[in-house]
N, C-alpha and C positions, 0 to 999 in steps of 0.2 A: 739787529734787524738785517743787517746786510747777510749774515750767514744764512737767515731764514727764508731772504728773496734767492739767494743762489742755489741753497736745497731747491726750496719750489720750481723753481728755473730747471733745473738738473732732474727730478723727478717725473715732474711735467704730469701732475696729477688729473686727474678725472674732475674731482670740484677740488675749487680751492675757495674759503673762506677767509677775509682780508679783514679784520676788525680792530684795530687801531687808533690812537687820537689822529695819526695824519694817513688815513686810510689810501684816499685817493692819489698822494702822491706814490706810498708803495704801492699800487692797484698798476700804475705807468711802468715801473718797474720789473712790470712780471710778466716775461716773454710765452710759457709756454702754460698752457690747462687747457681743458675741456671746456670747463663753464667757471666763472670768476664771478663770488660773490663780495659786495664790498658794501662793508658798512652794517652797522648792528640790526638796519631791517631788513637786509637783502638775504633771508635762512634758506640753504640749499634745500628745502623743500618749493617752496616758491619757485622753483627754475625750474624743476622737475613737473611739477605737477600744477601751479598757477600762473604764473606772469610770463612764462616761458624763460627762456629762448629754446629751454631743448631740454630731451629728456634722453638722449642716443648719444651720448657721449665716449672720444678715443677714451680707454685704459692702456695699461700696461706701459706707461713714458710716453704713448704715441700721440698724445698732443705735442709733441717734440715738431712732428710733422705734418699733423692734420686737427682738423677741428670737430665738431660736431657733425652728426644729420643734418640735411638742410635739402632744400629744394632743387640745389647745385647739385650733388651729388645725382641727380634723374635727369640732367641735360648731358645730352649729345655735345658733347665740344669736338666742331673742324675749324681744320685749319687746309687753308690752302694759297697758293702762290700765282705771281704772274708777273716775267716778262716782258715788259713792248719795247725795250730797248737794249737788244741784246750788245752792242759797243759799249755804250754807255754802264753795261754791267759788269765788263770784261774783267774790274779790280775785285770785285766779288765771286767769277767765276774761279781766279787763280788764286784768291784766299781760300775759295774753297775748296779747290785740289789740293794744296799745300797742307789742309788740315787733314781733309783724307787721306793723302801719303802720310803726313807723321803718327798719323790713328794708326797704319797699317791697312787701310783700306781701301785699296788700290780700284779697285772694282768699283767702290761707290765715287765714280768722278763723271765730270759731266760728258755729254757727246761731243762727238765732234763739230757738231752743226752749232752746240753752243760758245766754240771757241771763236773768234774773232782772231784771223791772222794777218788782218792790214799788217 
């Protein structure tokens, strides 16, 4: 069993069907699919086409990194920042020059207005 969770693990299938006496314990086991069917009534038509979750599923290993269609995939995600204590941040500012020089990117460091040189 273990070499058949680590294939699936490793291949990182589109469905994967889990039918087993101890289904749900290898079900926890298996890091990477598309769509995870577990147990003798859960038949990859049912996902696709009845009960959901989804019918747009990664191929090709890339549930390695990503999951299904979903409603996430249509949101806007920002992000943004803010400091009101520019002293107070000064051990973040110089963490972050220091990563910027050893990136090589010397150019992405902060202004001067955000250095603190009490």
């Amino acid at each position: 069993m273990e070499g058949a969770i680590s294939a699936a693990n490793l291949l990182a299938p589109e469905h994967l069907e889990v039918i087993t006496r101890n289904d749900e314990m290898v079900a926890q086991l298996l890091d990477h699919y598309g769509a995870l069917f577990v147990g003798n009534n859960a038949a990859e038509v049912l996902g696709g086409y009845g009960a959901g979750p989804n019918h747009t599923l990664p191929t090709g290993g890339t549930a390695r990194s990503t999951g299904g269609l979903s409603v996430f995939d249509f949101l806007r995600i920002r992000t943004w920042m803010k400091l009101d204590n520019l002293k107070d941040s000064q051990v973040l500012v110089k963490d972050s020059m220091a990563l910027a020089k050893l990136e090589g990117l010397q150019d992405y460091r902060p202004t001067q207005n955000q250095l603190d040189d009490d």
